[in-house]
LUMROKOL-839604 format. One record per residue: x, y, z of N, C-alpha, C, O, CB in turn. Coordinates in Angstrom, 3 decimals, decimal comma. Each point is the difference from the previous one (the first is absolute). Glycine has a CB too. Layout:
% LUMROKOL-839604
{{X; Y; Z}; {X; Y; Z}; {X; Y; Z}; {X; Y; Z}; {X; Y; Z}} ...
//
This chain:
% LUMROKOL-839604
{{-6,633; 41,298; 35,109}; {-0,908; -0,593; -0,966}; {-1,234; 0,878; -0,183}; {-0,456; 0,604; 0,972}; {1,283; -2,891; -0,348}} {{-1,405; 2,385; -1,876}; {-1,072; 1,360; -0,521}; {-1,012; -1,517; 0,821}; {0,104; -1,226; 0,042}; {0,656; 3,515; -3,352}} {{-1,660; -1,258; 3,821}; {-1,577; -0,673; -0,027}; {-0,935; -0,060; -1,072}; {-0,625; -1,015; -0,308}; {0,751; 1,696; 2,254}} {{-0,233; 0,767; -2,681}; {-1,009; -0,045; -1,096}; {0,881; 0,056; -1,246}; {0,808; 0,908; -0,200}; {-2,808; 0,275; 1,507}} {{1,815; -2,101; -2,042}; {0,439; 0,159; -1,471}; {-1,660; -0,525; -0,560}; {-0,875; -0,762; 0,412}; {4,183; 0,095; -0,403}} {{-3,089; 1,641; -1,255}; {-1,541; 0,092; -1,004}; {0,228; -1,764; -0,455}; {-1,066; -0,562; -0,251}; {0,895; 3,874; -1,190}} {{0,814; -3,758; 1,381}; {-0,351; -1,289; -0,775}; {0,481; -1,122; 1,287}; {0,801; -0,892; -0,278}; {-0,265; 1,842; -2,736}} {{-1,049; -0,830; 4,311}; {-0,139; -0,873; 0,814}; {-0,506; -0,984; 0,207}; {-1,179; 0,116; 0,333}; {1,518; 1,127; -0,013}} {{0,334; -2,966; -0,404}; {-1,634; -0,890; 0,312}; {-0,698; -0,020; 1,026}; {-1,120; -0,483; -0,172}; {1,795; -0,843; -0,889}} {{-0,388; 1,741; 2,278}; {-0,502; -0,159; 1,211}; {-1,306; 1,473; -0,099}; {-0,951; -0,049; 0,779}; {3,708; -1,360; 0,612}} {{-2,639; 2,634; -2,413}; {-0,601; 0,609; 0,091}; {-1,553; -0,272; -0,469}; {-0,430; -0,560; -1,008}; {2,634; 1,572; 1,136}} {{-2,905; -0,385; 1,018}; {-1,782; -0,262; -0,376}; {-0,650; 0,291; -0,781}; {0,481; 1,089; -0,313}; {-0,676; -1,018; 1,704}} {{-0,841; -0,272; -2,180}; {-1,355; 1,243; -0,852}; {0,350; 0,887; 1,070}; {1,078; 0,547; -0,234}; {-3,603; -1,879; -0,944}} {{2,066; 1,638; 2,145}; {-0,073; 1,124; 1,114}; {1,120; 0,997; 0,092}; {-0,173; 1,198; 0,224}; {-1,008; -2,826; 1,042}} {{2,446; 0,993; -1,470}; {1,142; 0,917; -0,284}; {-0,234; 0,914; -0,784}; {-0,158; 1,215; 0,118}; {1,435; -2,663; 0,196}} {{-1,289; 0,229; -1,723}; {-0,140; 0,856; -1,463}; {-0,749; 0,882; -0,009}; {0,412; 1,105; -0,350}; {-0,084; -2,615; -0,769}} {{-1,683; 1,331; 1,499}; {-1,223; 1,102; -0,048}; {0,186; 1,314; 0,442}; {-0,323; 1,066; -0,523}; {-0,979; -2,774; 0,872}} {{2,066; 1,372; 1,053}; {-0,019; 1,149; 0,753}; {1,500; 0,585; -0,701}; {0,171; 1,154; 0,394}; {-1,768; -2,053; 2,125}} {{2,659; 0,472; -3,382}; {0,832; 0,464; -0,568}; {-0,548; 1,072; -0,947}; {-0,023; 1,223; 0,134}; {1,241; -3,252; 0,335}} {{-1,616; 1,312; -1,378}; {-0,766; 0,205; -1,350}; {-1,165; 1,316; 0,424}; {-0,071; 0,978; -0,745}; {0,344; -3,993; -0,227}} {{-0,829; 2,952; 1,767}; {-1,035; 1,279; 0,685}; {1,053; 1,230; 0,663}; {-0,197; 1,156; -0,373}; {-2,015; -3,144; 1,267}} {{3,142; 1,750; -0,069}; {0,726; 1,227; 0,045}; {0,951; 0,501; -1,182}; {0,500; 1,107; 0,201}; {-0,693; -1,708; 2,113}} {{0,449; 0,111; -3,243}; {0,406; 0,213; -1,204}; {-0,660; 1,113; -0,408}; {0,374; 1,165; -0,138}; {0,145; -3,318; -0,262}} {{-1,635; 1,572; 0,215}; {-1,037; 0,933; -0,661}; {-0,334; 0,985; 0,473}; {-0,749; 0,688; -0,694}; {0,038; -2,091; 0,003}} {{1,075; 1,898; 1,987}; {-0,242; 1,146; 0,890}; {-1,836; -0,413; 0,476}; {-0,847; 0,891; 0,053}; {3,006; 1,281; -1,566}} {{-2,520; -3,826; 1,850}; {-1,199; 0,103; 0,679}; {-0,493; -0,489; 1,351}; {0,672; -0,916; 0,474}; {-0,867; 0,979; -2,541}} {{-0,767; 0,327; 2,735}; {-0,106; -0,508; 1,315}; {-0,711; -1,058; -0,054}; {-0,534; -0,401; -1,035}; {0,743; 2,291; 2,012}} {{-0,281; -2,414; 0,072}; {-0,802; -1,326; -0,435}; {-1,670; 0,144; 0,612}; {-0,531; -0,829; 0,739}; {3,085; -0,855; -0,571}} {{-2,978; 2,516; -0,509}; {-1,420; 0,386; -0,101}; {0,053; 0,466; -1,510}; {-0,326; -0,725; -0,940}; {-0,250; 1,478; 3,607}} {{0,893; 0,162; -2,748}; {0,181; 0,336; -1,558}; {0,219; -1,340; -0,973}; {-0,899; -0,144; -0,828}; {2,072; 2,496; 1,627}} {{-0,038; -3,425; -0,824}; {-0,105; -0,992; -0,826}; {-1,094; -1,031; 0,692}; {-0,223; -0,788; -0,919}; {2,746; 1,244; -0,047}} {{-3,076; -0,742; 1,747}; {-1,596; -0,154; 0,257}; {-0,899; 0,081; -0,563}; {-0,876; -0,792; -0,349}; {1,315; 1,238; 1,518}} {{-0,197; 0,905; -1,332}; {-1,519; 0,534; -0,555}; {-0,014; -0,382; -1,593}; {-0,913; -0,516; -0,644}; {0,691; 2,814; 2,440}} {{1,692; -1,829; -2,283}; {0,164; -0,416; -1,705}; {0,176; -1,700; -0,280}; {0,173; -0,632; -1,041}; {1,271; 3,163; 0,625}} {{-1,524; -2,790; 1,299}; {0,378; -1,834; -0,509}; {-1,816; -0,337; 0,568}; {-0,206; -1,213; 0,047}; {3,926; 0,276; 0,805}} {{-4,780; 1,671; -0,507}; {-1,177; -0,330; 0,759}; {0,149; -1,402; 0,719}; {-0,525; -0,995; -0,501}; {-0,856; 2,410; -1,165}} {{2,156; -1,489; 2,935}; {0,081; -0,564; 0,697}; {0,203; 0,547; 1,382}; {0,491; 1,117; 0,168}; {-0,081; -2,298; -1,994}} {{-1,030; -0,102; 3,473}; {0,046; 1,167; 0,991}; {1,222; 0,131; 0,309}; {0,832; -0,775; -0,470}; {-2,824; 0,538; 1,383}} {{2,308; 1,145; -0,142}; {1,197; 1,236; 0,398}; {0,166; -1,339; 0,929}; {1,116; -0,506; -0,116}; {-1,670; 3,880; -0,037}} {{-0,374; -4,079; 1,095}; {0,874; -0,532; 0,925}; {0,757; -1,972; -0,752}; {0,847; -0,762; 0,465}; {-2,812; 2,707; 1,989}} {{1,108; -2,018; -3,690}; {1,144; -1,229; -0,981}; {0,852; 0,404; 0,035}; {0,908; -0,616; 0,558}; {-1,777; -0,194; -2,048}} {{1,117; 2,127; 0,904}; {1,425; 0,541; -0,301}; {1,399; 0,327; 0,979}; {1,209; -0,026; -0,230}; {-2,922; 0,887; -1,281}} {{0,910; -0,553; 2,673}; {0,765; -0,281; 1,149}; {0,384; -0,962; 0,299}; {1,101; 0,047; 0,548}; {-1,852; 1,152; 0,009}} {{0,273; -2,233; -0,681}; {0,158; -1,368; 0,394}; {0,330; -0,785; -0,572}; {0,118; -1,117; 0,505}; {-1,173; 1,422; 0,409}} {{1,391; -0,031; -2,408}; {0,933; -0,376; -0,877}; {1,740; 0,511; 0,402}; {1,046; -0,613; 0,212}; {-3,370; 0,720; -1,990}} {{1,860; 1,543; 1,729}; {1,661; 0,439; -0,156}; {0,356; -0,313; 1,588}; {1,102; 0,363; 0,411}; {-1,083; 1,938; -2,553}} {{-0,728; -2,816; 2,835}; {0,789; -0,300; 1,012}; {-0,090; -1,758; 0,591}; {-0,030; -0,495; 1,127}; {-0,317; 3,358; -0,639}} {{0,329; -3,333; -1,630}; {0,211; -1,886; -0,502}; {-0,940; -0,430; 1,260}; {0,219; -1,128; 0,442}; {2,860; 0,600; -1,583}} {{-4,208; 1,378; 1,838}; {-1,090; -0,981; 0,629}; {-0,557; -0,720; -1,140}; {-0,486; -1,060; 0,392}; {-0,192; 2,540; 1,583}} {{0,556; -1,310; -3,287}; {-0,694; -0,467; -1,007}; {1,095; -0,359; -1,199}; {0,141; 0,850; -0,880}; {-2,337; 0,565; 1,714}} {{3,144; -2,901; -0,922}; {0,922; -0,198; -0,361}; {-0,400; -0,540; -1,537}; {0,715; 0,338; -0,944}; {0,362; -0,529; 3,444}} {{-2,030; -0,501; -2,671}; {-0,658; 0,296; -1,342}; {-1,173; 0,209; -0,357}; {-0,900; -0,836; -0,089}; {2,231; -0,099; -0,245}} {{-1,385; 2,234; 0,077}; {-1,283; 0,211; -0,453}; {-0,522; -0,748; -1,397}; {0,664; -0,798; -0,662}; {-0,218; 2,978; 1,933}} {{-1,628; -1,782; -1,517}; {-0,947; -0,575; -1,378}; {1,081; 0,791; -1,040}; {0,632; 1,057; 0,011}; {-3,818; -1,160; 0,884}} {{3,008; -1,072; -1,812}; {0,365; 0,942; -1,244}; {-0,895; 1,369; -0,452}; {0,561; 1,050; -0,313}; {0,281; -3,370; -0,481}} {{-2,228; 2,165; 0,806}; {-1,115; 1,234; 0,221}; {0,874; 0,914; 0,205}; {0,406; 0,805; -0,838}; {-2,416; -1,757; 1,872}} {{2,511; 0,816; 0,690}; {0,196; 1,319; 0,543}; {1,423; 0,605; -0,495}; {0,334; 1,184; -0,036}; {-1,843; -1,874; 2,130}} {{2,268; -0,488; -2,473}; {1,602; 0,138; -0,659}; {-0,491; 1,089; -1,136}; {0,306; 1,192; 0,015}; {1,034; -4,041; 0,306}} {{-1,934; 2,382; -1,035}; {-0,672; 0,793; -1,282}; {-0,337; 1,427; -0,249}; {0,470; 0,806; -0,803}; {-1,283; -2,708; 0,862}} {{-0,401; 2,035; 1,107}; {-0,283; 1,241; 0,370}; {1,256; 0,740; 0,440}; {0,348; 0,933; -0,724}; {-2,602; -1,713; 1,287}} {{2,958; 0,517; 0,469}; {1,159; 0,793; 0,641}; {0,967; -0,086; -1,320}; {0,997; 0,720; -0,040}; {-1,251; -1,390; 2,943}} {{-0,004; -0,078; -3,809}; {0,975; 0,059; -1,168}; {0,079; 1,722; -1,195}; {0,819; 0,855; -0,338}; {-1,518; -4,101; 0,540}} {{-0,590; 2,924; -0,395}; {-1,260; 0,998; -0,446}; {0,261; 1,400; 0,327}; {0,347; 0,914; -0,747}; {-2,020; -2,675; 1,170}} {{1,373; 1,757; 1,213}; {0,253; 0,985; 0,863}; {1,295; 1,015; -0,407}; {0,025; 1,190; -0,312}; {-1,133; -2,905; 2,021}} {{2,545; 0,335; -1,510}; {1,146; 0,491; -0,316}; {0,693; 0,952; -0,766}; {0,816; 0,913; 0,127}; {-1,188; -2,485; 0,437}} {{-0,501; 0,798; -1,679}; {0,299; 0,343; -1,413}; {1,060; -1,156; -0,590}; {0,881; 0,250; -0,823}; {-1,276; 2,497; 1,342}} {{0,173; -3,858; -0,022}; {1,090; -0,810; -0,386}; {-0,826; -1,594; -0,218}; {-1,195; -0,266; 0,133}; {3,343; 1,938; 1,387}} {{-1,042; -2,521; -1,883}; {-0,760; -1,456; -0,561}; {0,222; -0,852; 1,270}; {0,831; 0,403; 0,813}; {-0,248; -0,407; -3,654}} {{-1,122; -0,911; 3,031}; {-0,031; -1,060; 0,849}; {1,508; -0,202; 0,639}; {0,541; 0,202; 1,087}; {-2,588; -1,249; -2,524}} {{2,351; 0,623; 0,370}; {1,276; -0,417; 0,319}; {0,875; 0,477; 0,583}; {0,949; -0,510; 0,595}; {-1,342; -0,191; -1,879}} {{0,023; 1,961; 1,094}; {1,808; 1,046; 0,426}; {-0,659; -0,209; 1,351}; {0,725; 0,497; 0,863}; {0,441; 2,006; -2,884}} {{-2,368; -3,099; 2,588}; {-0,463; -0,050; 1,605}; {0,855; -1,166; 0,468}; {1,020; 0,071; 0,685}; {-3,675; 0,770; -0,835}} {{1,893; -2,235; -0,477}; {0,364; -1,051; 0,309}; {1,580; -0,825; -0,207}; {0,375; -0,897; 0,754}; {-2,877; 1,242; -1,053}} {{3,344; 0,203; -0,944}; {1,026; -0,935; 0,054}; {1,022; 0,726; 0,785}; {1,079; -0,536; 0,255}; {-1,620; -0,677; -2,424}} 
//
């Protein structure tokens, strides 16, 4: 049985983010700095200590991405 499939329900914001950021070829200081949020939210997102964040910060890290809300959250 696969563990990660892209359209998982059990999968987190934190997954996605940290999907969606190595995509892009970025570290997560680098999408930090471009979403202006701290380096250690972002940690603590992509690693589901922080299982929902603010929409704010969804936004910004959206921003950051280069992508819309959504492709975070659904």
């Amino acid at each position: 049985m696969e563990t990660h499939t892209s359209k998982s329900e059990n999968e987190t914001v934190g997954d996605k983010v940290k999907q969606l950021r190595l995509r892009r070829g970025l570290t997560q200081d680098a999408l930090a700095k471009k979403a202006n949020i701290p380096y250690t939210t972002l940690t603590k997102i992509e690693s589901n200590v922080i299982t929902r964040p603010t929409i704010q910060t969804v936004a910004k890290i959206a921003d950051g991405l280069g992508t819309s809300i959504d492709d975070i959250v659904r």
